[in-house]
N, C-alpha and C positions, 0 to 999 in steps of 0.2 A: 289371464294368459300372460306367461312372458316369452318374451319371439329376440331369438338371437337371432344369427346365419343362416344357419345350418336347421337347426330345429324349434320348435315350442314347446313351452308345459304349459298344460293347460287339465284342468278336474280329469278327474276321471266320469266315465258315462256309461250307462247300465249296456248300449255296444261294443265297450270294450270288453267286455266277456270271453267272446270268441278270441281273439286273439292272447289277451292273457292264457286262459286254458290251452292255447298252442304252445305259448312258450314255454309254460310251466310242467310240459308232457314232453319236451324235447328237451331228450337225455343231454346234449352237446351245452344248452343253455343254462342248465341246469348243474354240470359238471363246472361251467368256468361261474358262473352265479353265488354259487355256493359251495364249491366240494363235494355235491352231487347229495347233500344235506333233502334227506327225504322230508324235513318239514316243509321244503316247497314244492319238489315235484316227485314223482309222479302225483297229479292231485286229481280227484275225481270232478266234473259238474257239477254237484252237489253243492261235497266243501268250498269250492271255488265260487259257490252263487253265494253262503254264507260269508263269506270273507267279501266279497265282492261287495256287498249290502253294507255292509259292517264300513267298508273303505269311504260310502256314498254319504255314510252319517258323518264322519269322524270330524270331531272338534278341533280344529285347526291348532290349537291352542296347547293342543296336547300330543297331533302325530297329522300326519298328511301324508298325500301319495297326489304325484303328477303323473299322467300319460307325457310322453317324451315320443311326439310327433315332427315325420319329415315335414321340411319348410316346403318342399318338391313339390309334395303330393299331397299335404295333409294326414298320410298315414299314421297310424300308431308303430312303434318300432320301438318302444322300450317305457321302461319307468323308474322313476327315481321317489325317493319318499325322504322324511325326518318322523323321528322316533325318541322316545326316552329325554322329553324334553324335559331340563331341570331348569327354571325360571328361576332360581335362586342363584344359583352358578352362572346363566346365561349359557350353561349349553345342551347342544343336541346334537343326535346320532343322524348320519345320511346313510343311505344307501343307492343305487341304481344296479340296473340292470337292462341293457340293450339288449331285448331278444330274437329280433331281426338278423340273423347270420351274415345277411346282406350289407350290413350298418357297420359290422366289425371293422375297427382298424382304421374309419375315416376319418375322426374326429365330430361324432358325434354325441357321442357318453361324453367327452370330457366337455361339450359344451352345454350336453343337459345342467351338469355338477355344476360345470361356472356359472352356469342361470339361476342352479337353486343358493350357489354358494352367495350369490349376490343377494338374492331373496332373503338368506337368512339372516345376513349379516347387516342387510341394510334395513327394510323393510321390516324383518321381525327383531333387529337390535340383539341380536348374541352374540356373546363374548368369545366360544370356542365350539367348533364343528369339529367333531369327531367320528371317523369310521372306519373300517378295520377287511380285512380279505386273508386267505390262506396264504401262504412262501410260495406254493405252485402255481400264482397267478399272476408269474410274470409282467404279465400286459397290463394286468391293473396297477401292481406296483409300479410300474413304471409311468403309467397316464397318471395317480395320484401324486407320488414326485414331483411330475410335469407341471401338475397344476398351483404346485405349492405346499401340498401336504407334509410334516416334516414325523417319521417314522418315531414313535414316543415309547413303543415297547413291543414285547413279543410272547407270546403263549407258548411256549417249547410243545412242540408235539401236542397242540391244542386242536387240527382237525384231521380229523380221516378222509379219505379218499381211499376207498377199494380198500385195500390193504396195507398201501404207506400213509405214516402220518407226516401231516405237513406243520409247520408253526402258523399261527395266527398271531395277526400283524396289525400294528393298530396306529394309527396315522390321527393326527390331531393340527388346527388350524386357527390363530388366535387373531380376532380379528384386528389387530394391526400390524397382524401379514397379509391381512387378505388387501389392506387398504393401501399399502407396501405396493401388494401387486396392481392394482387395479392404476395405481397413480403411474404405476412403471410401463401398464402397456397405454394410459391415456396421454402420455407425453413424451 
């Protein structure tokens, strides 16, 4: 487990089920998550028990996923993950996603991200964290900003949403900005 403030990551667990399959079925989560990108939602019980198993095995070594639980309550209320890990390069892909409606806007996602970003960077030794959102997701560009992310390119008209296409946006973090930052809020 890692326990900031605000929240923990910690494994995911064959109970977290139910909840993922909520978030992953509400359209709104889904719409700011991805651009409404159907490889994640609407998803059946099924797929989601497949994937779910598949999550319970995974070789750390190669991709992970945290549940991103209130400090409050213990609840689940979101997840954050690393993907496309390159050992040779020292880097890897993050993602999250607060699916908890309730969580929006408090600073919780951005302290799941600084728990993982800590994780990656220290614990598993990588060179550069990279990860990416559409132009229409205001909120996220701006909490990755926040956190230190420095904008490194753009996919012109790379995702759709309904009908307009938005750019895809790609944020990258090397780790001596991230140690940049950690020394700037520890003193």
């Amino acid at each position: 487990m890692i326990e900031g403030t605000l929240v923990r990551l910690r494994a995911p667990r064959a109970a977290d089920l139910d909840v993922q399959l909520r978030w992953r079925n509400d359209p709104e989560v889904v719409h700011w998550a991805t651009g409404g990108d159907p490889r994640f939602g609407p998803i059946t019980r099924e797929s989601l028990e497949r994937f779910h198993d598949a999550q319970l095995r995974q070789d750390p070594r190669v991709e992970g996923m945290f549940i991103v639980e209130d400090l409050a309550d213990g609840r689940p209320i979101g997840m954050v993950d690393y993907r496309d890990v390159n050992p040779f390069a020292g880097q890897v892909t993050v993602g999250i996603t607060i699916g908890e409606r309730g969580h929006w806007g408090g600073g919780y996602g951005s302290e799941a991200l600084r728990l993982l970003l800590g994780h990656l960077f220290g614990a598993c030794g990588f060179r550069r964290v990279e990860l990416d959102t559409w132009s229409g997701n205001e909120r996220a560009v701006r909490a990755f900003r926040k956190l230190g992310f420095v904008e490194e390119g753009r996919r012109r008209s790379g995702v759709r949403v309904g009908q307009r296409w938005y750019d895809s946006v790609l944020f990258g973090m090397l780790s001596e900005e991230w140690e940049r930052l950690t020394d700037a809020t520890a003193g």
